[in-house]
C-alpha positions as CSV (number, residue, x, y, z in Angstrom):
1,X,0.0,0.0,0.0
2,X,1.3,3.9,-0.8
3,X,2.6,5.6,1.8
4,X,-0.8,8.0,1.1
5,X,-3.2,5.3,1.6
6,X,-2.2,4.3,4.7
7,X,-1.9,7.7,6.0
8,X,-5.9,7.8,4.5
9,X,-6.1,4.4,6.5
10,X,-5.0,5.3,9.8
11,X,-6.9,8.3,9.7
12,X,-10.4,6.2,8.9
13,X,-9.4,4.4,12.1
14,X,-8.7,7.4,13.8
15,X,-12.1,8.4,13.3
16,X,-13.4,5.4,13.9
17,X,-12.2,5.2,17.2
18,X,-13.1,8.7,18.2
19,X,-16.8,7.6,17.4
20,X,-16.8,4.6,19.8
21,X,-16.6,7.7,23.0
22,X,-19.5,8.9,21.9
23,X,-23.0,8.2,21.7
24,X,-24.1,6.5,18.7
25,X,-27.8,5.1,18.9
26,X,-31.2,6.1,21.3
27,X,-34.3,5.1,20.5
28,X,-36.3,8.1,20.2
29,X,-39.2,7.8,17.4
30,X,-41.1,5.6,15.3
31,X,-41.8,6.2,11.5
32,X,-44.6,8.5,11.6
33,X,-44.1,10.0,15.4
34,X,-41.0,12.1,14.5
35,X,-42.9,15.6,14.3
36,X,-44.8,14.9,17.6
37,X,-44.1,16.5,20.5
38,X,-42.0,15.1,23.2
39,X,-43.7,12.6,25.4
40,X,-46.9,12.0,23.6
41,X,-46.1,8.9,22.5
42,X,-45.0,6.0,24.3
43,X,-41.5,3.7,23.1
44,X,-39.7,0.9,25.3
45,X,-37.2,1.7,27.6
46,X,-34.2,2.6,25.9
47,X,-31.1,4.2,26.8
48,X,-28.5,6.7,25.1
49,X,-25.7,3.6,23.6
50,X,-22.3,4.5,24.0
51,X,-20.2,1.4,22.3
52,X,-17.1,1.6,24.4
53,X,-19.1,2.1,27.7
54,X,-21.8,-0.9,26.5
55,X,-18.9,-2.9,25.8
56,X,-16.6,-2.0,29.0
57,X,-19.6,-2.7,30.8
58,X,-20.5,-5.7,29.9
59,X,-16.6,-7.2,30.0
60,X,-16.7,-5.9,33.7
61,X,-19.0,-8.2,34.6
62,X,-17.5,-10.6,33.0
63,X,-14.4,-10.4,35.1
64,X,-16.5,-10.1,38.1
65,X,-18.3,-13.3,37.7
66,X,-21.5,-11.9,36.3
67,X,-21.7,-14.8,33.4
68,X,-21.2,-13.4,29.5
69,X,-24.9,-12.0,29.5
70,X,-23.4,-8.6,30.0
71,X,-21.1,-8.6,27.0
72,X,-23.3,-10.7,24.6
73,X,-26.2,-8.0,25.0
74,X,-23.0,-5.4,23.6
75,X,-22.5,-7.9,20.9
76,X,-23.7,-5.2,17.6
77,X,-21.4,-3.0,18.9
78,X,-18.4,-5.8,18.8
79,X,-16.6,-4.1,16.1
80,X,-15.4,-1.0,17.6
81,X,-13.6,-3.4,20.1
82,X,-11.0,-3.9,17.1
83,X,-10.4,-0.4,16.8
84,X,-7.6,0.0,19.6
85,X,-6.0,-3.3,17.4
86,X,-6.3,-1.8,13.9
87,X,-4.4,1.3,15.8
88,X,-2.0,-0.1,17.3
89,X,-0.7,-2.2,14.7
90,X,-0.9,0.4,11.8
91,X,1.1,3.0,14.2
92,X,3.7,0.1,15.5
93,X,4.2,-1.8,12.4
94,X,2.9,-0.4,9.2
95,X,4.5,2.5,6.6
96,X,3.4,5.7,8.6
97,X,6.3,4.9,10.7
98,X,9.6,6.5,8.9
99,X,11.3,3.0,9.4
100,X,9.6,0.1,9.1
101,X,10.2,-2.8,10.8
102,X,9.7,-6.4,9.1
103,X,9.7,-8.3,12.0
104,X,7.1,-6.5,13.4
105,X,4.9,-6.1,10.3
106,X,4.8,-10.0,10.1
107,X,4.3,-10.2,14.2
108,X,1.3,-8.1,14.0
109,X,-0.1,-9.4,11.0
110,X,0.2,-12.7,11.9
111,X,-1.7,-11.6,15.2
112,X,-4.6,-9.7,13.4
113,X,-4.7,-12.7,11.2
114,X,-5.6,-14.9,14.3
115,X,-8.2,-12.1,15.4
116,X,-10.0,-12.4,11.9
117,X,-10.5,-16.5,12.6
118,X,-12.1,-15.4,16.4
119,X,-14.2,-12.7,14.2
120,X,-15.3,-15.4,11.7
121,X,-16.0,-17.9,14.7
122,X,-17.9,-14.7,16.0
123,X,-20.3,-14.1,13.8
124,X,-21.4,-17.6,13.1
125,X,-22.7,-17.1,16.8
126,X,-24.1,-14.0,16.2
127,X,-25.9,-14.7,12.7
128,X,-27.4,-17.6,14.3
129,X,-28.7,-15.7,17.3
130,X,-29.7,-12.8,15.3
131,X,-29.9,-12.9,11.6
132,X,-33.5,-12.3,10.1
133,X,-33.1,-13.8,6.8
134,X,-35.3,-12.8,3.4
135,X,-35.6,-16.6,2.2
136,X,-38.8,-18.0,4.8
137,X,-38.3,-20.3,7.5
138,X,-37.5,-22.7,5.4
139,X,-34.6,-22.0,4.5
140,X,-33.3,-20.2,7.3
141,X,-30.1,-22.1,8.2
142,X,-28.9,-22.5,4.5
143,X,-29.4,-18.6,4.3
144,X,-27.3,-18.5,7.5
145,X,-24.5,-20.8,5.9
146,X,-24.5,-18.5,2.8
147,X,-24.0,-15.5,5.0
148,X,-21.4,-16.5,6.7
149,X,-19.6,-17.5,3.6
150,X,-20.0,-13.5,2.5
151,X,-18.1,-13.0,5.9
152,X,-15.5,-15.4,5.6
153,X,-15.1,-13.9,2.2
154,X,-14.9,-10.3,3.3
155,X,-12.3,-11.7,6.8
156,X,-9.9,-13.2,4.3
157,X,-10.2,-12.5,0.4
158,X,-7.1,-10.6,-0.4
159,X,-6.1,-8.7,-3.7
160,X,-3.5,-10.3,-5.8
161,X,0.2,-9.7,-4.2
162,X,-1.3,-8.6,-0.6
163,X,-1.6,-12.4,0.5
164,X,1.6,-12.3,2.7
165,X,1.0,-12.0,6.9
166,X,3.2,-8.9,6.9
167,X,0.7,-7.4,4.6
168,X,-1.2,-6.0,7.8
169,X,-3.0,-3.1,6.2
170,X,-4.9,-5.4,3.9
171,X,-6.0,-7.9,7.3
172,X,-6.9,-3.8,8.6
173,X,-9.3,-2.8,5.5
174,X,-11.1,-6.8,5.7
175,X,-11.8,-6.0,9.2
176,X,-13.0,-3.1,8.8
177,X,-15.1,-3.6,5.9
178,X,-16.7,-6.0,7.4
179,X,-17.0,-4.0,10.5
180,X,-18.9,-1.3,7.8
181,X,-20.9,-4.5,6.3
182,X,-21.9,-5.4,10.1
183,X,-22.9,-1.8,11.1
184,X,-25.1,-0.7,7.9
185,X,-27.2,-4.2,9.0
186,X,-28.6,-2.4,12.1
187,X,-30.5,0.2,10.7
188,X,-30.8,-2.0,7.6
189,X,-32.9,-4.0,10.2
190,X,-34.6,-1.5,11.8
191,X,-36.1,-0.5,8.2
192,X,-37.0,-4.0,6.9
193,X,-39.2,-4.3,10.2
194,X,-41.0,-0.5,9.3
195,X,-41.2,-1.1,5.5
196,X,-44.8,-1.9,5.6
197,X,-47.4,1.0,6.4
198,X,-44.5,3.4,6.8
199,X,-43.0,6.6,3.5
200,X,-39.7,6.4,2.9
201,X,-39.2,10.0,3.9
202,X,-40.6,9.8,7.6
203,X,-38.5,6.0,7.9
204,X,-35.2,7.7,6.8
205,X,-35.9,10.8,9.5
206,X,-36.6,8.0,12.3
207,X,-33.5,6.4,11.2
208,X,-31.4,9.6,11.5
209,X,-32.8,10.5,15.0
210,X,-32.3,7.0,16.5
211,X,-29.1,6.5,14.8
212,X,-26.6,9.4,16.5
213,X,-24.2,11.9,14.4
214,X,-21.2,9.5,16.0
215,X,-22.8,6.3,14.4
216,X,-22.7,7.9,11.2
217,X,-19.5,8.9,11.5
218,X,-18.3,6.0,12.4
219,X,-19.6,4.7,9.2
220,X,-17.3,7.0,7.1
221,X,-14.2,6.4,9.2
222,X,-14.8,2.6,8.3
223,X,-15.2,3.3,4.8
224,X,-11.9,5.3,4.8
225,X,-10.1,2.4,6.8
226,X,-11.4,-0.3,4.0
227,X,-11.6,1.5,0.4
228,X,-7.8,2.5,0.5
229,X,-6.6,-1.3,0.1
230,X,-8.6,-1.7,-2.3
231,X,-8.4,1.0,-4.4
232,X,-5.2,2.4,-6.3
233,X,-2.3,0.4,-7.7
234,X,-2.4,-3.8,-6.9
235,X,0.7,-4.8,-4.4
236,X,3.6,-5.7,-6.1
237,X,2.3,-4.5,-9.5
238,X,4.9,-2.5,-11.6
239,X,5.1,0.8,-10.0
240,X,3.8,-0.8,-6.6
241,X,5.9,-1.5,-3.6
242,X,4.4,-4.9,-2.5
243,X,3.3,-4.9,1.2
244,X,5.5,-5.5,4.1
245,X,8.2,-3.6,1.4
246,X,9.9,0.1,1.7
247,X,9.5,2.2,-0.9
248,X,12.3,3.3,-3.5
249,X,12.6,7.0,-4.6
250,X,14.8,7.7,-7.1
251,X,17.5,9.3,-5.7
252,X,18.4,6.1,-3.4
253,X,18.9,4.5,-7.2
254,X,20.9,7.2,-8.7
255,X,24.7,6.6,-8.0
């Protein structure tokens, strides 16, 4: 990857990180309620979410003996738990650093490699416990089967010449484009169960208030941590410094 898409990179992780601090979802409306006033309607009991305080929380009691329960409820908001690894491998290990260190490259990505199998394992759990499938009943677990197959596909499909563990930023951009996959399905969700009965103006302003400035955000900083390894010149093309490899400028070649 150019030295430019991975500054791009680290700063859509960046931004992604800043967003898990803040709060990114509340249930406030319904399709159809948004212009009433406040209180004359009724919704369930809902709290402002805050994905690093859901998820804190809920490894707390964890380590306190509480049983998983805790952490499993703070399971949509799994993916901003990679965030601190994405960071920390992209400012140890990858090209924004001025010297690059092989050894480290390959350490990390051999690491993030082994966090994109626990990810895969992951969501099979998760799709099985929460993924409302368009096929019927059914076919409900073949539908799960095929889904998971798009994950596995997005964990570890690589672009020619980015195949090799040191090629960290590409392990980054699968993660986190699944991360973007994962987060577009909650309000994806949310929609598909107010289709029916409901315009597609007043579902998209129930969508906005629920769904917090932060979550939105956090959408974009995903986007910029995926599309940059996947976009611009293929590793180890002509031209292309292939991953884990410093780049050349010409005047190190002129004698």
């Amino acid at each position: 990857m150019p030295r430019r898409a991975a500054w791009l990179q680290l700063a859509g992780v960046l931004l992604f990180t800043g967003a898990m601090l803040l709060p990114a979802y509340h249930l406030r409306t319904y399709p159809g309620l948004e212009h009433l006033p406040p209180g004359s309607y009724l919704l369930p009991e809902a709290r402002e979410e805050v994905p690093a305080a859901e998820l804190l929380a809920g490894l707390v009691a964890w380590l306190e003996g509480r049983g998983s329960a805790g952490l499993w409820a703070a399971r949509r908001w799994y993916p901003f738990a990679l965030a601190p690894l994405w960071l920390l491998a992209l400012l140890a290990a990858g090209r924004v650093r001025r010297h690059p260190r092989p050894a480290w490259r390959r350490g990390f990505g051999l690491a993030l490699l082994g966090v994109s199998a626990g990810v895969a394992a992951f969501e099979w759990a998760y799709l099985h416990a929460d993924y409302v499938g368009f096929l019927g009943p059914a076919l409900a677990r073949a539908e799960v089967v095929l889904a998971w197959g798009f994950v596995l596909g997005l964990l570890f499909w690589r672009r020619r010449g980015a195949w090799s563990p040191a090629a960290l930023e590409a392990t980054v951009a699968a993660q986190a484009l699944l991360a973007l996959v994962h987060a577009c399905t909650l309000p994806s969700t949310d929609a598909r169960c107010w289709w029916d009965g409901h315009e597609l103006g007043s579902l998209c302003r129930a969508l906005g208030q629920n769904y917090r400035p932060a979550f939105w955000v956090g959408l974009a900083g995903l986007l910029l941590a995926a599309l940059p390894a996947y976009l611009g010149p293929r590793p180890g093309a002509r031209g292309a410094p292939a991953d884990g490899q410093r780049e050349i400028s010409p005047s190190t070649t002129s004698a």
